[in-house]
C-alpha positions, 0 to 999 in steps of 0.5 A, a space after each residue: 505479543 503486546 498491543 498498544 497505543 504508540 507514543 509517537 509514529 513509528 515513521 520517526 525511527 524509520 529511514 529518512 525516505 519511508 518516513 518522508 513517503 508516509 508524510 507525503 500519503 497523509 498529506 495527499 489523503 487529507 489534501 485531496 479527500 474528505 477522511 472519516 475514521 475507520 474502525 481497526 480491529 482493537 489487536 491489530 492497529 499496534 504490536 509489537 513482538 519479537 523475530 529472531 530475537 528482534 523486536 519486531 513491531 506494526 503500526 496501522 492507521 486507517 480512514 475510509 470515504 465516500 470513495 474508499 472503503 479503506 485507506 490503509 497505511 501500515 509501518 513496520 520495523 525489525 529491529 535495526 535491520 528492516 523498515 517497510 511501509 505499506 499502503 494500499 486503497 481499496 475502493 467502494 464496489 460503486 466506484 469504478 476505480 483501480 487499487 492504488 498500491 506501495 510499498 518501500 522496504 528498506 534497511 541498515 541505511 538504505 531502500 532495497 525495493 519500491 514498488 507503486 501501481 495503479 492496479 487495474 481491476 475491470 477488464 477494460 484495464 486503465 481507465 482512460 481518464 487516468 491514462 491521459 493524466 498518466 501520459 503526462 507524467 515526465 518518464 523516469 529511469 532506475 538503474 536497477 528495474 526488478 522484475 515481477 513475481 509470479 502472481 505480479 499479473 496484477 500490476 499494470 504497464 506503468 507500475 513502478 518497481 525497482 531496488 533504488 541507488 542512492 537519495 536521487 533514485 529515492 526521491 523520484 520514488 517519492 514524487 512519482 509516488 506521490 503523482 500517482 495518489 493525487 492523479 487516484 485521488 482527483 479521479 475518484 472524487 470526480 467518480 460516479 457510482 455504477 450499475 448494480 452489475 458493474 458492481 459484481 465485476 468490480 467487487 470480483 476485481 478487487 477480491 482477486 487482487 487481494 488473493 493475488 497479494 496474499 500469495 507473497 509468501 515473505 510477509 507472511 512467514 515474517 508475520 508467523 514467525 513473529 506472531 503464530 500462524 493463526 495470527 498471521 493468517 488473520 492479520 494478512 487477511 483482515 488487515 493487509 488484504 481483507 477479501 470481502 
């Protein structure tokens, strides 16, 4: 395994679509948010390793603010045969505000999944401010709708998850995608800090979305066949889904 800094994004060997989305979530993150930086541990931000005889290799990149503690955007790719991209936005326990979520994955050509939420964590579900932006939003359709895993509770009526067919599927992806962030970014910098007990029940919120997330088994045995179980289990939960 060796870490390192990237001579240029990994987005730009990526396919066309994952790298266009990761275009899209930096530009909506600066756009719409005040970024600060966010300290990564320094073996985790880029490695790279070998699957199977493939070059396998992850690059991170973080911010964190007023509103979030972490936004977290991850590439990876294996070799010529997978792509994926990763993002997920973890508020401040102050904020009352859902996880935003997507992930592509994709390979030799093409997107095979894309899934996008706004993952409630309180108990009242979807806040109603985001509901009424959210109602405005045009209705798709995907040939090809997936169906959730167990552990998938966590996702809400509206989540978007479906294998894509062809560049017009992909680019509504992409634009639904990206109506989601903006509507999550308006919301939270408009947010207002919550009591101290709300607190508690939004932190607890959060840390079983992440134990949710950590139970997806295919990302992790990917991560220890690559990098060692030890590795693996620090990275799914410093990294990916770190349960404060």
């Amino acid at each position: 395994m060796a870490t390192q800094t990237p001579p240029e994004s990994l987005r730009f060997r990526q396919l066309d679509t994952i790298h266009r989305l990761a275009d899209r979530i930096e530009s909506i993150w600066r756009t719409e948010l005040d970024l600060e930086p966010y300290e990564m541990p320094e073996d985790l931000g880029y490695v790279e390793g070998t699957l199977e005889g493939e070059r396998i290799t992850i690059e991170n990149c973080c911010f964190q603010t007023r509103e979030f503690r972490k936004l977290h955007l991850e590439l990876a790719q294996v070799g010529q045969s997978l792509d994926i991209l990763h993002c997920v936005m973890f508020p401040r326990s102050q904020f009352e505000l859902p996880m935003f979520g997507a992930d592509l994955v994709g390979g030799r050509g093409q997107l095979g999944m894309a899934i996008a939420d706004l993952s409630p964590i309180a108990r009242s579900e979807q806040l109603p401010t985001y509901r009424t932006a959210l109602d405005q939003l045009p209705e798709l359709t995907f040939s090809q709708p997936r169906t959730f895993p167990q552990w998938g509770d966590i996702f809400s009526s509206d989540c978007l998850f479906v294998r894509p067919a062809g560049a017009e599927e992909e680019q509504k992806i992409i634009d639904r995608i990206g109506d989601f962030l903006t509507i999550h970014c308006r919301q939270a910098r408009a947010a207002q800090p919550v009591t101290r007990d709300r607190e508690e029940e939004l932190m607890a919120g959060q840390k079983r979305y992440c134990q949710q997330q950590l139970q997806n088994d295919k990302t992790r045995r990917v991560l220890e066949k690559a990098f060692g179980d030890e590795w693996a289990e620090r990275y799914m939960t410093q990294v990916l889904f770190d349960v404060l």
